[in-house]
SEKOL-918027 format. One line per 10 residues: number of its first residue (from 1); their letters; for each residue x, y, z of C-alpha. Coordinates in steps of 0.25 Angstrom, whole numbers. Each point is the difference from the previous one (the first is absolute). Last residue first. Layout:
// SEKOL-918027
NUM	A	X:Y:Z; ...
This chain:
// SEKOL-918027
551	XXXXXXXXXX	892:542:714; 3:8:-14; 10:-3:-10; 6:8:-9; 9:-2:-12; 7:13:-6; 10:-2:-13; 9:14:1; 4:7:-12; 9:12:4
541	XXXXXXXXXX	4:14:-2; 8:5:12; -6:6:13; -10:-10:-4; -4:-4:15; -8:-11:2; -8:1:15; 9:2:13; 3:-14:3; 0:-3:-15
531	XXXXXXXXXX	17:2:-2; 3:0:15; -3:-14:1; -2:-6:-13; 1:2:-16; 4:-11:-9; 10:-1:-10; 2:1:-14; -11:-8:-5; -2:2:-16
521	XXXXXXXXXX	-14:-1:-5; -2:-6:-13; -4:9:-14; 16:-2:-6; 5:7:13; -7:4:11; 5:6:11; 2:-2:16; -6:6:13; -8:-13:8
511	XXXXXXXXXX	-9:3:12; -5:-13:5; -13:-1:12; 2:14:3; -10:-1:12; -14:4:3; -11:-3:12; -15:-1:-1; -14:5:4; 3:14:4
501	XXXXXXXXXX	10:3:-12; -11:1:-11; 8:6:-13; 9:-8:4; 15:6:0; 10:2:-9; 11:11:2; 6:7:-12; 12:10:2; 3:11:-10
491	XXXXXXXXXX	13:5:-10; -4:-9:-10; -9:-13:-1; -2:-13:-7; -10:-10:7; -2:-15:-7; -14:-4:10; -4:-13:5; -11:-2:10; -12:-4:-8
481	XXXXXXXXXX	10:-2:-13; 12:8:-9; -9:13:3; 10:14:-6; 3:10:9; 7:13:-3; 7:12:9; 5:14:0; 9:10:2; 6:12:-6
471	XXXXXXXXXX	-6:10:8; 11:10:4; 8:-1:13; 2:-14:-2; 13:-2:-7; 8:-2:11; -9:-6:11; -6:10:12; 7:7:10; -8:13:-3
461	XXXXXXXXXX	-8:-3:14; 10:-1:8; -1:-6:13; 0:-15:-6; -3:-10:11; -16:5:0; -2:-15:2; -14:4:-8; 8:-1:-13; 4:-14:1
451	XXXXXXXXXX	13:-6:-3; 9:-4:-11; 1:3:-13; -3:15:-1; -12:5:-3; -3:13:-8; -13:-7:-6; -10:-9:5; -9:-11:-7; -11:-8:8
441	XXXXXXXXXX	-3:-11:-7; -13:-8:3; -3:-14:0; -15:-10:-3; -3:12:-10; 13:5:-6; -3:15:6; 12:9:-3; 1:8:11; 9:15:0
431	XXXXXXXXXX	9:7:9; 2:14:-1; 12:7:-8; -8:13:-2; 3:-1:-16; -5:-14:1; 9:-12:-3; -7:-9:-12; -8:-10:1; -2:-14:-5
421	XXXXXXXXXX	-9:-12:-3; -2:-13:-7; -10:-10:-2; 3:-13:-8; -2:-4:-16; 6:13:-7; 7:8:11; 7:-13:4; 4:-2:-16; 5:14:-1
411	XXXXXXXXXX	8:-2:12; 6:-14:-6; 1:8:-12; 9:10:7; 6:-7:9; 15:3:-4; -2:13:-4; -8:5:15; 12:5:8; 7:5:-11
401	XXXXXXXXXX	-13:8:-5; 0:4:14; 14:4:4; 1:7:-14; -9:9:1; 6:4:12; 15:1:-7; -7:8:-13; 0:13:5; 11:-2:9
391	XXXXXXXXXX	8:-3:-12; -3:11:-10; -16:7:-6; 3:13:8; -10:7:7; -9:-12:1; -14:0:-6; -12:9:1; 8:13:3; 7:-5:-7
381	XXXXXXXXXX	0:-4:-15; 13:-5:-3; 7:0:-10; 16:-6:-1; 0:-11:-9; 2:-9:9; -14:-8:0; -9:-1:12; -10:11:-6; -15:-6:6
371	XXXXXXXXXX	1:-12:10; -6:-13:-4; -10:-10:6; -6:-12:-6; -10:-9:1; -7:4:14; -6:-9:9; -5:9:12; 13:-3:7; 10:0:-11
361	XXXXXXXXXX	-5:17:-3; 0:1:17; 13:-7:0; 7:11:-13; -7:11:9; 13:2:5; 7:4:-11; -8:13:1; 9:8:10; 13:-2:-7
351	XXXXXXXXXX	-4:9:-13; -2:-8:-11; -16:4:-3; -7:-12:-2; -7:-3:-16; -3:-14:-2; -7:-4:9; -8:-12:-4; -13:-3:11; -9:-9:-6
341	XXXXXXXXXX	-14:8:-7; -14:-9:0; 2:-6:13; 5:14:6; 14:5:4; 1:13:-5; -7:8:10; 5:-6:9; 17:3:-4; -6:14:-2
331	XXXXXXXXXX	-4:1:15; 13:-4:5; 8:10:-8; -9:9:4; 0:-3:15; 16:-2:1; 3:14:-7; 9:0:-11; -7:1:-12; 5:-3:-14
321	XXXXXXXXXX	-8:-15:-2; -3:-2:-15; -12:-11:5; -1:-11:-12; -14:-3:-8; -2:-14:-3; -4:-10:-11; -2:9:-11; -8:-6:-11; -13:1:8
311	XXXXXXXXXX	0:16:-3; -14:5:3; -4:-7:11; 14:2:7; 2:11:-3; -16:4:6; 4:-8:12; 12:8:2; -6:13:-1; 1:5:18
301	XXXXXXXXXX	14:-8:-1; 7:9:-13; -2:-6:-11; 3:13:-10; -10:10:-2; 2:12:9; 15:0:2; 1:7:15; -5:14:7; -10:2:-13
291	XXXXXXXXXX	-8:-13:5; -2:7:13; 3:-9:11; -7:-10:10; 8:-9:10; 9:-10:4; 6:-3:-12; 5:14:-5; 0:-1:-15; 11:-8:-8
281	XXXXXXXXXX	7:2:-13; -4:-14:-5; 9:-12:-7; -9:-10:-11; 2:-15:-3; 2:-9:-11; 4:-14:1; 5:-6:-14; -9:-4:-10; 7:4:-14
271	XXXXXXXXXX	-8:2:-9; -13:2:4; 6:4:12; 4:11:-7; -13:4:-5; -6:0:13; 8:8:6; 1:11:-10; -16:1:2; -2:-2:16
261	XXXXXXXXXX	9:12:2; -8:8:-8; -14:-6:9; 9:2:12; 2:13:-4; -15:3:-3; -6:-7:10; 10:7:12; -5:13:-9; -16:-4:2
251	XXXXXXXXXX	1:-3:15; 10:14:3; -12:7:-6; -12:-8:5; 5:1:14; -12:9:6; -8:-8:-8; 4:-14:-5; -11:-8:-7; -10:13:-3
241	XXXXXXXXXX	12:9:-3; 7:-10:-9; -14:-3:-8; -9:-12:4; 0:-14:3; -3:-5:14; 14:-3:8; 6:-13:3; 14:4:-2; 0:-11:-11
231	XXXXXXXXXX	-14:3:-4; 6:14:-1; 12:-3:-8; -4:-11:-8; -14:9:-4; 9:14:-5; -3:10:6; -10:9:-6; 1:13:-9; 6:14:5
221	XXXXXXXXXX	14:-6:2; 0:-5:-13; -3:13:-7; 8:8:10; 11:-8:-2; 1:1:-16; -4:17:2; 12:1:9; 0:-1:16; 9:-10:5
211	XXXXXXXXXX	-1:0:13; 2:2:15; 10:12:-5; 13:4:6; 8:-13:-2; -4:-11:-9; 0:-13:1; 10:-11:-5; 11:-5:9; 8:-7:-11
201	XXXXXXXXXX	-4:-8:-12; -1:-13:-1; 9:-9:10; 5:-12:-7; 4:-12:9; 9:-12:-1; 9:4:-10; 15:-9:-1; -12:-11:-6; 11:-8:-7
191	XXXXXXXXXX	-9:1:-13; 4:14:1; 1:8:-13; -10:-5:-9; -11:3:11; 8:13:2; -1:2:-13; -16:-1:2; -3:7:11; 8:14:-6
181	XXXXXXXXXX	-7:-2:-14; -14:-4:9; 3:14:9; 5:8:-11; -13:-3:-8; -9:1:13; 6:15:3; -3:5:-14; -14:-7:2; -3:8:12
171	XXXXXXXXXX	5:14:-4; -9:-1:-12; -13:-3:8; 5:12:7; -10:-4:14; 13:0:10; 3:13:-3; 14:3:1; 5:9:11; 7:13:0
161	XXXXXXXXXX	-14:7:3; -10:6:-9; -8:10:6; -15:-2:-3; 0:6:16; -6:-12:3; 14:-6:-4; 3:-6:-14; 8:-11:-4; 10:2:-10
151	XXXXXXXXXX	-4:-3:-16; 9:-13:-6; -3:3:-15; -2:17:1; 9:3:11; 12:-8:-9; 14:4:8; 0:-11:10; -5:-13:-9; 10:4:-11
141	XXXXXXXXXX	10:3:11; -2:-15:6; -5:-2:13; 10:0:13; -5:13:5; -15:-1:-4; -2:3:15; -12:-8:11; 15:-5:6; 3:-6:-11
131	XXXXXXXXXX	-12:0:-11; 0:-3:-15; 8:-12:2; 11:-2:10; 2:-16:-2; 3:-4:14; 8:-14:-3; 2:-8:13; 14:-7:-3; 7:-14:7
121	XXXXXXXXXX	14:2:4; 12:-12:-5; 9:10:-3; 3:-5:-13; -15:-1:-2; -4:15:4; 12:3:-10; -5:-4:-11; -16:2:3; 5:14:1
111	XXXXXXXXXX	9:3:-13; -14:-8:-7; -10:11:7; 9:12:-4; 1:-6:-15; -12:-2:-1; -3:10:-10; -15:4:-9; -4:9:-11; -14:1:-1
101	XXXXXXXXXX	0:15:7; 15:5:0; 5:-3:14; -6:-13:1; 7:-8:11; 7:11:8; -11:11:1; -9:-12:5; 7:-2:11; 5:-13:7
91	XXXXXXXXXX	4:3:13; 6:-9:12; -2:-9:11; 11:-9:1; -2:-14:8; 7:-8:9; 7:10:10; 12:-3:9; 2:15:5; 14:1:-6
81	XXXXXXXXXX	-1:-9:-13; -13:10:-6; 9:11:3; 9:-6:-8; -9:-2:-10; -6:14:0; 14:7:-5; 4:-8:-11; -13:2:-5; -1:15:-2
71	XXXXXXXXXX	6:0:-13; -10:-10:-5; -12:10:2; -10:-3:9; 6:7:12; -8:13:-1; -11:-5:8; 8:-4:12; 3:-15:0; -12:-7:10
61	XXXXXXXXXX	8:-11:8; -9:-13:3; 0:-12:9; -12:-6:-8; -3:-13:8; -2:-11:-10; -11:-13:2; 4:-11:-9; -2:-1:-17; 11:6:-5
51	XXXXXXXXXX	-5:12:8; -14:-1:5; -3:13:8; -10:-4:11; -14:2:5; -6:-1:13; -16:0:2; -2:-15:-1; 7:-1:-12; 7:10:-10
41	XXXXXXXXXX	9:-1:-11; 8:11:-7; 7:-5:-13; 15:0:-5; 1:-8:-13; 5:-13:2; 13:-3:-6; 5:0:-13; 12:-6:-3; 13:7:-8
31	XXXXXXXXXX	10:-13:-4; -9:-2:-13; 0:14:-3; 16:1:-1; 2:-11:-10; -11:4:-10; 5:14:4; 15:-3:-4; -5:-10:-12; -8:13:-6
21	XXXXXXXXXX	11:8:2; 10:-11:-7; 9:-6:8; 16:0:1; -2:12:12; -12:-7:6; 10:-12:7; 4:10:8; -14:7:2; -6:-14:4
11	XXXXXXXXXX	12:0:9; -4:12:7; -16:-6:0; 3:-12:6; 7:7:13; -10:11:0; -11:-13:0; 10:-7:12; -2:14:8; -15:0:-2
1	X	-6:11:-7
């Protein structure tokens, strides 16, 4: 809400206290606009987050998991404040809407659109259903403690495991009721569209076995495929092991979660039509694994065509990034950056060492980005995040998110209607090329501002800029027009170039730093001389307006 709709509201309130009730909400509901409801759209390949109906750049925090309860609110805002985030990721579980079955509170959910409003943050609700992490942890005791209504998935062993079975016809539609009940209050609840997204479920799968292996399963995995997934795949019709072989197994589950998935989605679109997408527990993406080494089942890159057949409701699946090694974490960021799945991270690790992948994320178009835990509640999950969730942890964060607020829908718009590109800093520090077709960057790390590296003037070799001993650079492109180019960076150097430098000359024909403000660009002054001699140097963050001019 606007600050001249609060300002109406507080003396509709006034005025309320010699109304009626019903006059009060008469009063107050005509003051409460609907606004666009939050949608996906793509064209020519990109895609884009609609947000009050223009492009919106998710600079997201992720709340720990326990964090959904109003107690803990007073301390995710401020974290929230610190880094300059947008948006709050944070549960909705099942356990906390209809802890007796049939009987339902929204309390939780209304204490958070209220506050999400007064601080003017947008919400991305994860409703923790029957699966959070492949667990039943956040499902209601009644669903938990009843074996013989919502059965466990069984192993080959005919083990049953602490996973729900994604075939319990019973567990299905108790999930669906809550979802539509949860879909539909908040339908009634936020006509001011605080919630742009809805993440359903959370990193479903199943660790340990490749499948579900009960007597429902085995039935439907012994029978054939079904026709839209294997014409979609283009495959001949025939059972799971004829269609998929060797993968048949890990094939069959990825159908079977996404099929669940699919189910509750659908439903609560029907209600309510919000954008609804999946996170994953990732696989190694640069090579093969045994399914039992990672969640078996859940839309992990090597099944995503199968997700994304089986379950068109959901308009994306989102990385859940942990690792900490520049190839992986590069390798995840590709495999989830397809024509039929845009990039939305929405799980990163805190820890210093992965806010750099912020400009590889921006660079292949991304709609969001949010790092896991930034609240100040004081958990932390290292060794996948930052020892200790305090100032430093958020201070780098912070420099990007802060860097990128003011141009985030203008960014968002660039990465919608133009070309853009990014890297992030490698672990080995090596210099990268963005190709930009007619032009080239080439991006460095551990520079300082002036100078050439091949001068050979600095003796020591750890005499590097402060700040830059770890990886934590990084730099993003975005095409304003043939030789135009908005260029933010971090702790790195970016040197243009033609792409075919025997047949002409280059110059900096007008380098611009500046801001914008209100969606127009702000000049503050313009680089020259030393500032663009020796490439552009963010040794600081920056926004930078490039023109170049061949000859």
């Amino acid at each position: 809400m606007g600050r001249t709709n609060r300002a109406a509201m507080a003396a509709v309130a006034f005025v309320c206290i010699g109304l009626s009730l019903t006059g009060c909400k008469q009063h107050q509901s005509a003051l409460v606009k609907e606004t666009s409801i939050p949608t996906v759209v793509q064209k020519n390949g990109h895609y884009a987050l609609m947000v009050d109906g223009a492009p919106f750049l998710m600079l997201g925090v992720q709340a720990n998991n326990s964090s959904n309860y109003p107690s803990a609110l007073p301390q995710v805002w401020p974290a929230l404040d610190q880094i300059g985030a947008n948006t709050l990721e944070i549960p909705v579980a099942w356990e906390q809407v209809e802890p007796q079955e049939g009987q339902f509170d929204f309390s939780w959910l209304d204490t958070l659109l209220s506050q999400a409003r007064q601080h003017d943050k947008r919400l991305v609700l994860l409703w923790f259903g029957a699966y959070k992490n492949t667990g039943p942890s956040y499902a209601p005791q009644w669903v938990q403690t009843n074996k013989a209504r919502f059965p466990k998935l069984i192993n080959a062993q005919g083990k049953p495991l602490g996973v729900l079975s994604p075939h319990s016809p019973a567990l299905l539609e108790a999930d669906k009721t809550a979802f539509v009940a949860f879909m539909t209050h908040l339908k009634a609840a936020d006509p001011e569209r605080t919630v742009i997204l809805v993440q359903v479920e959370n990193e479903v799968g199943t660790y340990k076995s490749v499948r579900d292996y009960s007597p429902e399963a085995q039935k439907l995995f012994d029978g054939p495929v079904p026709d839209m997934l294997a014409k979609g795949l283009g495959k001949a019709p025939g059972t799971w092991k004829v269609v998929f072989g060797k993968d048949a197994d890990e094939s069959f589950h990825a159908w079977s979660f996404a099929h669940y998935v699919e189910e509750v989605a659908k439903v609560g679109k029907a209600v309510y039509p919000l954008p609804m997408y999946v996170n994953v527990a990732l696989r190694d993406p640069n090579k093969e694994q045994d399914p039992l080494t990672y969640a078996s089942g859940g839309p992990t890159w090597n099944v995503l065509d199968i997700y994304h057949l089986t379950a068109p409701s959901i308009f994306t699946a989102a990385p859940d990034i942990y690792g900490h090694d520049y190839v992986g974490n590069s390798g995840q960021i590709r495999q989830y950056t397809r024509p039929n799945n845009p990039l939305m991270v929405v799980e990163i690790g805190s820890s210093t060492d992965l806010a750099r992948y912020f400009y590889a994320v921006l660079g292949n178009g991304g709609l969001g980005f949010a790092p896991f835990g930034l609240d100040l509640t004081g958990y932390s999950n290292y060794p996948l995040g930052a020892k200790t969730v305090d100032a430093p942890a958020l201070e780098i964060f912070a420099r990007n998110f802060k860097l990128v607020s003011p141009l985030m829908r203008e960014w968002a718009k660039l990465a919608y209607e133009s070309k853009v590109y990014g890297v992030a800093e490698p672990d080995d520090h090596s210099a990268q090329t963005i190709a930009l077709g007619k032009w080239q960057a080439k991006i460095q790390y551990q520079q300082w501002q002036f100078g050439l590296p091949e001068w050979n003037l600095i003796k020591d070799k750890n005499d590097i800029p402060e700040g830059t001993a770890s990886p934590s650079g990084g730099v993003s492109i975005a095409q304003l027009g043939p030789d135009e180019y908005l260029v933010i960076g971090y702790h790195a150097r970016a040197t243009f170039a033609l792409s075919d430098a025997a047949s002409k000359e280059m110059v900096y024909q007008h380098v611009e730093e500046g801001h914008y403000k209100d969606g127009k660009w702000i000049m503050d002054r313009v680089w020259n001389g030393d500032e663009i001699d020796y490439g552009l140097n963010f040794t600081q963050p920056r926004v930078l307006r490039v023109k170049l001019t061949a000859y």
